[in-house]
C-alpha positions as CSV (number, residue, x, y, z in Angstrom):
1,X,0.0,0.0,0.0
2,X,1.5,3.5,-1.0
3,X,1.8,6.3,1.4
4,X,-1.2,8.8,1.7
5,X,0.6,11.3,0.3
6,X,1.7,10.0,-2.8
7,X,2.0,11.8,-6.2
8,X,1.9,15.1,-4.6
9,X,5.1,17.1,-5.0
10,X,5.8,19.9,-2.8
11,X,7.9,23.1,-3.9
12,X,9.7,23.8,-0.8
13,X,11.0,27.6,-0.1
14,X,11.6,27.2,3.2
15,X,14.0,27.9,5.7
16,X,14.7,27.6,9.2
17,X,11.6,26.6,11.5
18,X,8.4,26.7,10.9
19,X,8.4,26.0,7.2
20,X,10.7,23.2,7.1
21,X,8.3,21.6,9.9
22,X,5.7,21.4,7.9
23,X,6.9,20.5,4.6
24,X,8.9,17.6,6.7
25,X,5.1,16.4,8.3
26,X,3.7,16.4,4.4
27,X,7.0,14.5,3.4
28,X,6.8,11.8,6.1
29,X,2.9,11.3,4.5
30,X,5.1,10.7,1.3
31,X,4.9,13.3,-0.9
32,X,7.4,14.1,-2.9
33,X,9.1,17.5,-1.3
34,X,11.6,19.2,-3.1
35,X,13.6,21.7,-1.2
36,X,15.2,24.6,-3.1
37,X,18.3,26.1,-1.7
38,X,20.8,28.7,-2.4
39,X,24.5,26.9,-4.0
40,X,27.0,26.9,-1.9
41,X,25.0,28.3,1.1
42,X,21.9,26.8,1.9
43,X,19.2,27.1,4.5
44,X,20.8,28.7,6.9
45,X,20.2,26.3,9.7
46,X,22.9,23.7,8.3
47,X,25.5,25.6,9.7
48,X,23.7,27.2,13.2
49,X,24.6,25.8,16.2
50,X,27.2,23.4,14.6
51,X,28.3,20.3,16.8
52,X,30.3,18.2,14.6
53,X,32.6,20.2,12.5
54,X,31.4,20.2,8.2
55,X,28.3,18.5,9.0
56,X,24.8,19.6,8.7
57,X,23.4,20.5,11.9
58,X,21.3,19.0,14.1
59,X,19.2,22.1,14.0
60,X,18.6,21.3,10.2
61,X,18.9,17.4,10.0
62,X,15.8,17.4,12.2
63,X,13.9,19.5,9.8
64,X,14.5,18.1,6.9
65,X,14.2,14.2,6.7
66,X,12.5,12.7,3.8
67,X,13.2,15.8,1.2
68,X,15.1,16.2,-2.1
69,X,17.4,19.5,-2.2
70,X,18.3,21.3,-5.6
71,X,20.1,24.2,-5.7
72,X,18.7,27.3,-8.0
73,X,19.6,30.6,-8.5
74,X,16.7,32.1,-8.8
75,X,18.3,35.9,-10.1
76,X,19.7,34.1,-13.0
77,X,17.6,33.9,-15.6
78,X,18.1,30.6,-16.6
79,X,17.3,29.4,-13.1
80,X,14.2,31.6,-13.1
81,X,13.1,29.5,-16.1
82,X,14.1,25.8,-13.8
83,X,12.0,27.8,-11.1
84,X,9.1,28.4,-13.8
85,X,9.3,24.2,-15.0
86,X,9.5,23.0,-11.3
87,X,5.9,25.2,-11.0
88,X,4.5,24.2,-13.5
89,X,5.1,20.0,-12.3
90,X,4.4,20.5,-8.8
91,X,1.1,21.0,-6.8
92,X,2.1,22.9,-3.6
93,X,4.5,26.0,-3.2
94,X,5.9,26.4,0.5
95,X,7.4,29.6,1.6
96,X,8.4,31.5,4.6
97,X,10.1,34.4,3.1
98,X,9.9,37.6,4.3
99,X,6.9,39.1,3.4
100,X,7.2,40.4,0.0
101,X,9.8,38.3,-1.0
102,X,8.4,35.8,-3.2
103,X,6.7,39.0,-5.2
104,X,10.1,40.7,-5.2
105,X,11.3,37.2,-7.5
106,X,8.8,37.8,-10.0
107,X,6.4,35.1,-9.0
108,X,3.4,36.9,-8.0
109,X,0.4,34.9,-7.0
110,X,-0.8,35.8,-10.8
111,X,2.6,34.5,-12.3
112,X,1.9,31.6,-10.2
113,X,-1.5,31.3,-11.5
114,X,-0.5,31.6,-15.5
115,X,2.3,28.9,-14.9
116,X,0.1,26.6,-13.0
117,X,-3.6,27.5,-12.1
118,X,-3.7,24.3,-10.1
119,X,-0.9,25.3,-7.6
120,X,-1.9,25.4,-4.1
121,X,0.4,28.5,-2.4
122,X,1.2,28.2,1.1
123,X,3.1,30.7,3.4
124,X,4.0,31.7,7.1
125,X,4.5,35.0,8.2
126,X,4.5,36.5,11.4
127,X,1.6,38.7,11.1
128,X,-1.4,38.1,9.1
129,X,-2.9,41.5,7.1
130,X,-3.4,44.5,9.6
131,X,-0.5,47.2,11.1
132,X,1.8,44.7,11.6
133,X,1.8,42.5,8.1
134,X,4.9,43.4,7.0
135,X,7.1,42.6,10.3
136,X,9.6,40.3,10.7
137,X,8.7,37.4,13.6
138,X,10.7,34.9,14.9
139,X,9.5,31.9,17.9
140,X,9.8,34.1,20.6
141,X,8.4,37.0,19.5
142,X,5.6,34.7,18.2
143,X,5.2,33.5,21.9
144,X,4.8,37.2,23.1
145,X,2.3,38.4,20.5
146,X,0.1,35.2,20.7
147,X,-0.4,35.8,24.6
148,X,1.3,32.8,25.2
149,X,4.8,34.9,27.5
150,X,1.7,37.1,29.5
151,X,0.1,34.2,30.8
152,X,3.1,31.5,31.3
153,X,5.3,31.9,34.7
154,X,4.4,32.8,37.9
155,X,2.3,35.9,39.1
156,X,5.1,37.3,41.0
157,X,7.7,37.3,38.2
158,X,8.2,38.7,34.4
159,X,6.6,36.9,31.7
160,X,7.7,33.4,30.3
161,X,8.5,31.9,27.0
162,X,7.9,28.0,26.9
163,X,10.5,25.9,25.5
164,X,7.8,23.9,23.1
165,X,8.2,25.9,19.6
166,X,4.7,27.2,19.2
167,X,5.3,30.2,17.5
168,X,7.8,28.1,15.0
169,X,6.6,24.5,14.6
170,X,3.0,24.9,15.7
171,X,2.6,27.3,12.7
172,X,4.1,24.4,10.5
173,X,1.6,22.1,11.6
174,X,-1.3,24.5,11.2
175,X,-0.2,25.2,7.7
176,X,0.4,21.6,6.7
177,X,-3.7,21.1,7.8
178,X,-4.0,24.1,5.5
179,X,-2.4,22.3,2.8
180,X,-3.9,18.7,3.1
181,X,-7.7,20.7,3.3
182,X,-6.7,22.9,-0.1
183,X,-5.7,20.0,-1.4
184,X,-8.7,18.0,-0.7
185,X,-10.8,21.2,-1.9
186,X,-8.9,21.2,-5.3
187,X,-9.8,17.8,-6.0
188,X,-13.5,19.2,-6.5
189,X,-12.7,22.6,-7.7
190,X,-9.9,22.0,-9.8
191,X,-8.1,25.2,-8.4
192,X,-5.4,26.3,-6.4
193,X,-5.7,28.7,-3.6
194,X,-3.1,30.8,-1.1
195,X,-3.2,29.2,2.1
196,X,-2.1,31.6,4.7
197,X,-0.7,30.6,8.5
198,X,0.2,34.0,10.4
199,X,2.5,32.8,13.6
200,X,0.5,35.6,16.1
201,X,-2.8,33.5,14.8
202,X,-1.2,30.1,15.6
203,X,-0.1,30.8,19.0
204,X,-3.2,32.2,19.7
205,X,-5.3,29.3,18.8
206,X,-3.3,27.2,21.3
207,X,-3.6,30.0,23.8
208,X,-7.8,29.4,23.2
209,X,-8.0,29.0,26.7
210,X,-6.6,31.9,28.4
211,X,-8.6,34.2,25.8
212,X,-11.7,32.1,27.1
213,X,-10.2,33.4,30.5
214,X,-10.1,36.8,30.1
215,X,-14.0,37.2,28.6
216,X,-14.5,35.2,32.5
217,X,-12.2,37.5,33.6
218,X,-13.8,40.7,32.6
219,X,-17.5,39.1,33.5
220,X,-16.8,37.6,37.0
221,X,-13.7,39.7,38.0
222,X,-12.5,36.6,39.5
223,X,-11.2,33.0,38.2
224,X,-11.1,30.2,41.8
225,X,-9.1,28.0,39.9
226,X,-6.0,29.8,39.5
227,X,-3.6,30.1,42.9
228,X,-4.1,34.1,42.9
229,X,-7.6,32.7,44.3
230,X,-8.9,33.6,47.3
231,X,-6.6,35.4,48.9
232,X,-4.5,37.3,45.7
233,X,-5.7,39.9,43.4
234,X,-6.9,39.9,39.8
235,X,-6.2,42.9,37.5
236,X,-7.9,43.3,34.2
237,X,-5.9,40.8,32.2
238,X,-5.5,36.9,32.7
239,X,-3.0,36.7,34.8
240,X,0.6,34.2,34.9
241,X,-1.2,30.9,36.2
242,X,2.2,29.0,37.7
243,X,1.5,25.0,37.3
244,X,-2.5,25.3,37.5
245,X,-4.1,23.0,35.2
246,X,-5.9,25.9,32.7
247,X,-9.2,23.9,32.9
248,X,-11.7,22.8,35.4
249,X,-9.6,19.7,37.2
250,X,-6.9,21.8,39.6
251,X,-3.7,20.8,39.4
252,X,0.5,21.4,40.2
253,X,3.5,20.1,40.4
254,X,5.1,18.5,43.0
255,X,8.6,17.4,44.4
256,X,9.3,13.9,44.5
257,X,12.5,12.0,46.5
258,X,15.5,13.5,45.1
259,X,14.4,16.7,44.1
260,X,17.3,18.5,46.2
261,X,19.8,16.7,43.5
262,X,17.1,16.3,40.9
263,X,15.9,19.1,38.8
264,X,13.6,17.0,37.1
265,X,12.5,14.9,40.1
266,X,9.1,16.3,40.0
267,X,5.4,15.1,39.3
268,X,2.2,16.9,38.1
269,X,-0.5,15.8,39.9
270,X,-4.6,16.7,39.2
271,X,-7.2,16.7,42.1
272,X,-9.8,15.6,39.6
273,X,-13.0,15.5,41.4
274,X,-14.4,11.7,40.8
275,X,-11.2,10.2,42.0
276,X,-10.8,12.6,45.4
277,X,-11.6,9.8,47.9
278,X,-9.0,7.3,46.2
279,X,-6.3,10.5,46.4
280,X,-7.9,11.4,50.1
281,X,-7.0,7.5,50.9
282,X,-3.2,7.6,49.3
283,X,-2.0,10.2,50.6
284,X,-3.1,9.4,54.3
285,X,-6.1,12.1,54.7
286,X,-9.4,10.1,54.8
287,X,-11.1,12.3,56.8
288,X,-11.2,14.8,53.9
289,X,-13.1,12.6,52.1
290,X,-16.4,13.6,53.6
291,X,-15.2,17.2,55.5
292,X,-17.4,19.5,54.5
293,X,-14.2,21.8,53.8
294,X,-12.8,19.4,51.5
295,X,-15.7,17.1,50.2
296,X,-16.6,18.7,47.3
297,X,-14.6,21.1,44.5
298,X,-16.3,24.5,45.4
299,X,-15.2,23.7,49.0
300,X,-11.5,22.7,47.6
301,X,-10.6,25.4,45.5
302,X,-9.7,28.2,48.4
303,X,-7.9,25.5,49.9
304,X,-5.6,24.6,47.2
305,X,-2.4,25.3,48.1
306,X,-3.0,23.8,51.4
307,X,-3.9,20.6,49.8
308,X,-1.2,19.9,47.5
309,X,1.1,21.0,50.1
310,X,-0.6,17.3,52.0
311,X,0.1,15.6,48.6
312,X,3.4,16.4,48.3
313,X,4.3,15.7,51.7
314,X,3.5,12.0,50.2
315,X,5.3,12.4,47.0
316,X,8.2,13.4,48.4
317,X,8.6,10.0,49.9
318,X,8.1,8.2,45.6
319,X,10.4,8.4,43.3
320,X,8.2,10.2,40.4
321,X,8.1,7.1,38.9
322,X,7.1,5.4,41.6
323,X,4.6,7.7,42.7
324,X,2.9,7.2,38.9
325,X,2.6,4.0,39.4
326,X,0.8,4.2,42.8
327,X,-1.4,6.5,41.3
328,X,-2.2,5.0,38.1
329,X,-3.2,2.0,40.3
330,X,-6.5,3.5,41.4
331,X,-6.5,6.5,38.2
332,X,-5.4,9.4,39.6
333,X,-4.3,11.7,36.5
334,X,-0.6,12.3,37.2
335,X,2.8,12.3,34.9
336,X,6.5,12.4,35.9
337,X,8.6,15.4,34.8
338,X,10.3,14.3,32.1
339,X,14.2,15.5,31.0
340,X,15.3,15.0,27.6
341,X,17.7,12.8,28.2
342,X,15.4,10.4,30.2
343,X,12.9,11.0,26.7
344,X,16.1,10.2,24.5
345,X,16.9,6.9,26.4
346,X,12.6,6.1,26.4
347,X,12.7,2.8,24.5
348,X,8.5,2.6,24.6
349,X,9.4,6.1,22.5
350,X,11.6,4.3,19.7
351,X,9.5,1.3,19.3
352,X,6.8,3.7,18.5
353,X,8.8,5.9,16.2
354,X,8.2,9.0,18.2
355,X,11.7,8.7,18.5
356,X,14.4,7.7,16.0
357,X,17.9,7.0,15.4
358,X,18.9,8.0,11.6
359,X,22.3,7.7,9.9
360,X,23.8,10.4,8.3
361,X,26.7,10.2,6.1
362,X,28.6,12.6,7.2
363,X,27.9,13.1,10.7
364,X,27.2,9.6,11.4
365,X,24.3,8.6,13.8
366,X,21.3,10.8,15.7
367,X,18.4,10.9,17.5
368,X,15.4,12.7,16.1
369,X,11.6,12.9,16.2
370,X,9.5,11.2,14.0
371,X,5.9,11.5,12.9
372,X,3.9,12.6,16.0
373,X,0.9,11.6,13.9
374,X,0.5,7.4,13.2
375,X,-1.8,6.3,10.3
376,X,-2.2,2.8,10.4
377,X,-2.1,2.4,6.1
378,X,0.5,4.5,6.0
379,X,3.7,3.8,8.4
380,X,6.1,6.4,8.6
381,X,9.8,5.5,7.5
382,X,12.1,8.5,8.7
383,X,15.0,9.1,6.3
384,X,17.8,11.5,6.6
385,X,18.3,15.2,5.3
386,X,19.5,15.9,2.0
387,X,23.0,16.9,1.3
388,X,22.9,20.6,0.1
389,X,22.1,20.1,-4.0
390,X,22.2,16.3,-3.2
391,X,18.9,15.6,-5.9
392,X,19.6,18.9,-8.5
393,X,20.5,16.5,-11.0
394,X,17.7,13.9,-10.2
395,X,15.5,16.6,-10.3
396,X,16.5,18.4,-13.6
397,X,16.5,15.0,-15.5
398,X,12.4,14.8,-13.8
399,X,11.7,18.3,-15.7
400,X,13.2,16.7,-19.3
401,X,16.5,18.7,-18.7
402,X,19.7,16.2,-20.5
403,X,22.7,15.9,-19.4
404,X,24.5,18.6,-21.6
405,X,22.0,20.9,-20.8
406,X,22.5,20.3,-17.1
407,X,25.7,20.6,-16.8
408,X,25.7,24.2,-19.0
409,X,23.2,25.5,-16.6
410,X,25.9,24.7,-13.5
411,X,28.6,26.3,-15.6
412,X,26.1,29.4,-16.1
413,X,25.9,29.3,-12.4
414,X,22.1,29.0,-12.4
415,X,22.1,25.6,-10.6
C-alpha cells in the first residue's frame, strides 16, 4: 500500500523553522518534497549551532528528513526558467520568506496562476494582514504576541516563553492542515488557492484558553481555579497561572525523592473531582473525604495550596516514577517530569517511532523525532536530510533537462 501522500510534489522555499516543519510532516505522508536552496550556502540552519565540524546541523537534519534539495539561483535567468518548470510539475509551493519576497522574484500569485492555475500556495508570516503585516517574527516574539509569555510563569515574576516551539513548529503544523484541506478542496474545484498561517494566529489558537479566560475574567472579575484565588488579586488581564491546570480539574506540580539533587524529580499531579476519595486515601487524609471543607470542588478550590502541600508531603517520599505507578493504580491523573535525556533513552518512544535514530553520512548517527501523527495504512519511514544540492541533478532530469543541458546551466551558475 502506498503512502497517503503520494503523487503530490511539494515546492519547498523554506528555511529555518516553521516552514521546514511542515513540509517535513507532508514529506513523512510521502509526498514528494523538493527543497530549493541557495548553492553553496543553503538554508541557513545547516551551519547554526554546529556540533560536529562540516556537517549539517542538528538544528537542520531534524527539519529536513524525507526531502530532495536542488540548488537554483533564482536571479539568473536561466534558473528563473528551472524555477518556472518546477511550478508548472508540482502542486504545492511552500514559503516563509519575508513578506514580500516571493513578489520581489517575479512570481506573483498571478505568475503563479499563469504557470500553473492548479498550484496550491502556502506561506508563514508573522503577522497576518493589519499594522503589523509586513514585520519580521521569529519563535519568541511569536510566543509574546500570541499571549502565550503574558500568561506562562508565575504571578510574581516577568513573563515566560515555553520551551515547546509554538510560534515556529506549531505554525508548521497548522499550515500543513491548511495544505492537506486545499488540497482535498482542489480535488473538487480543480483550483489552487493561497493558504495563509500567520505565527500571532497560531499561538493564539493554542492559547484558546486563556482568551476564554479573560471574557471570564472581565464578567466575573475573579477565576477560583487559578492560585491568585482567594486570597491574591486579579487585575484586568489573565493573569501568569504557575503549574495550574488551565481547565476545570486543579492541578501542580510536586517534588518527588530526590528533588534536592534532581531538577527534574518532579510530578504533576490533578485533584480531579471523581477520583478525590481514592487521592484522600493515598495520601493518608481520609477524613477529607467527607469534611465539609474538602468534600466537594467549590469547597476545595480556596484550599488549594493547602492541599497539595498534604500531597506532596507523600510524594516526596516516591520516586516520580514510583509515585505514577501508585497513582495509576486507582487512576489518579498524574505524569513524571520528564528531561530530555530520560525521553532520548525512552525505548516505549523508539518502538513507536516518536523517537528515532537515523544515519547520516557525514555526521554519522542521531536521534530525532519522527511522525507525531500514526496512520495505520501509512507507516512512517524516517529518512535522513539531503545533502545541500544532493537531488539537482535527479530533479533536472524529472523536468526533461539532458545531461548537456545540465551541466551548461551549472557552468552558467544557475544551478
Amino acid at each position: 500500500m502506498g503512502k497517503a501522500l503520494d503523487g503530490v510534489r511539494i515546492l519547498d522555499f523554506t528555511h529555518v523553522q516553521s516552514g521546514p516543519t511542515c513540509t517535513q510532516l507532508l514529506a513523512w505522508f510521502g509526498a514528494d518534497v523538493i527543497k530549493v536552496e541557495r548553492a553553496g550556502a543553503g538554508d541557513i540552519t545547516r551551519e547554526q549551532l554546529r556540533d560536529v565540524p562540516g556537517a549539517d546541523s542538528l538544528y537542520f537534519t531534524m527539519l529536513n528528513h524525507n526531502k530532495r534539495s536542488v540548488t537554483i539561483d533564482t536571479k539568473n535567468p536561466e534558473g528563473k526558467l528551472v524555477l518556472e518548470a518546477l511550478i508548472q510539475k508540482c502542486d504545492v509551493l511552500v514559503e516563509n520568506f519575508a513578506p514580500g519576497a516571493l513578489d520581489r522574484m517575479g512570481f506573483t500569485w498571478e505568475r503563479i496562476q499563469e504557470l500553473n492555475p492548479r498550484m496550491i500556495v502556502a506561506s508563514v508570516k508573522g503577522f497576518g494582514p493589519g499594522p503589523y503585516e509586513d514585520c519580521k517574527v521569529y519563535e519568541n516574539v511569536a510566543q509574546c504576541v500570541g499571549g502565550a509569555a503574558s500568561t506562562t510563569g508565575f504571578d510574581d515574576g516577568p513573563p515566560v516563553v515555553t520551551g515547546a516551539q509554538i510560534g515556529d513548529s506549531g505554525t508548521g503544523l497548522h499550515l500543513a492542515l491548511g495544505i492537506v484541506t486545499a488540497l482535498y478542496q482542489r480535488t473538487m474545484t480543480g483550483r489552487g488557492q493561497k493558504v495563509l498561517a500567520a505565527m500571532q494566529d497560531g499561538v493564539l489558537n493554542l492559547c484558546r484558553v486563556k482568551l476564554r479566560d479573560q471574557q471570564r475574567l472581565e464578567r466575573t472579575g475573579v477565576m477560583k481555579e487559578y492560585p491568585q484565588y482567594p486570597n491574591g488579586t486579579f487585575g484586568e488581564a489573565v493573569p501568569r497561572a504557575g503549574n495550574a491546570s488551565g481547565g476545570g480539574q486543579p492541578g501542580w506540580i510536586l517534588k518527588c525523592k530526590g528533588w534536592e539533587h534532581d531538577p527534574n524529580a518532579y510530578i504533576y499531579f490533578i485533584t480531579q473531582a471523581p477520583v478525590w476519595v481514592k487521592i484522600c486515601n493515598v495520601i493518608g487524609r481520609e477524613e477529607w473525604a467527607t469534611h465539609p471543607d474538602y468534600a466537594t470542588p467549590d469547597a476545595r478550590l480556596p484550599r488549594l495550596k493547602e492541599i497539595f502541600a498534604e500531597v506532596e508531603r507523600w510524594t516526596m517520599t516516591k520516586t516520580k516514577f514510583e509515585a505514577m505507578e501508585v497513582l495509576n493504580e486507582h487512576d489518579i491523573p498524574c505524569g513524571p517530569i520528564l528531561s530530555m535525556k530520560e525521553i532520548a533513552e525512552d525505548e516505549s518512544l523508539r518502538k513507536t517511532g516518536t523517537v528515532v535514530e537515523v544515519d547520516h553520512p557525514v555526521r554519522g548517527k542521531y536521534l530525532t523525532v519522527g511522525n507525531p501523527i500514526k496512520l495505520s495504512d501509512s507507516p512512517t519511514d524516517v529518512k535522513r536530510s539531503p545533502l545541500l544540492g544532493e537531488h539537482t541533478d535527479e530533479v533536472m532530469a524529472e523536468l526533461g533537462y539532458s545531461r548537456e543541458q545540465i551541466d551548461a546551466l551549472r557552468t552558467a551558475g544557475a544551478i
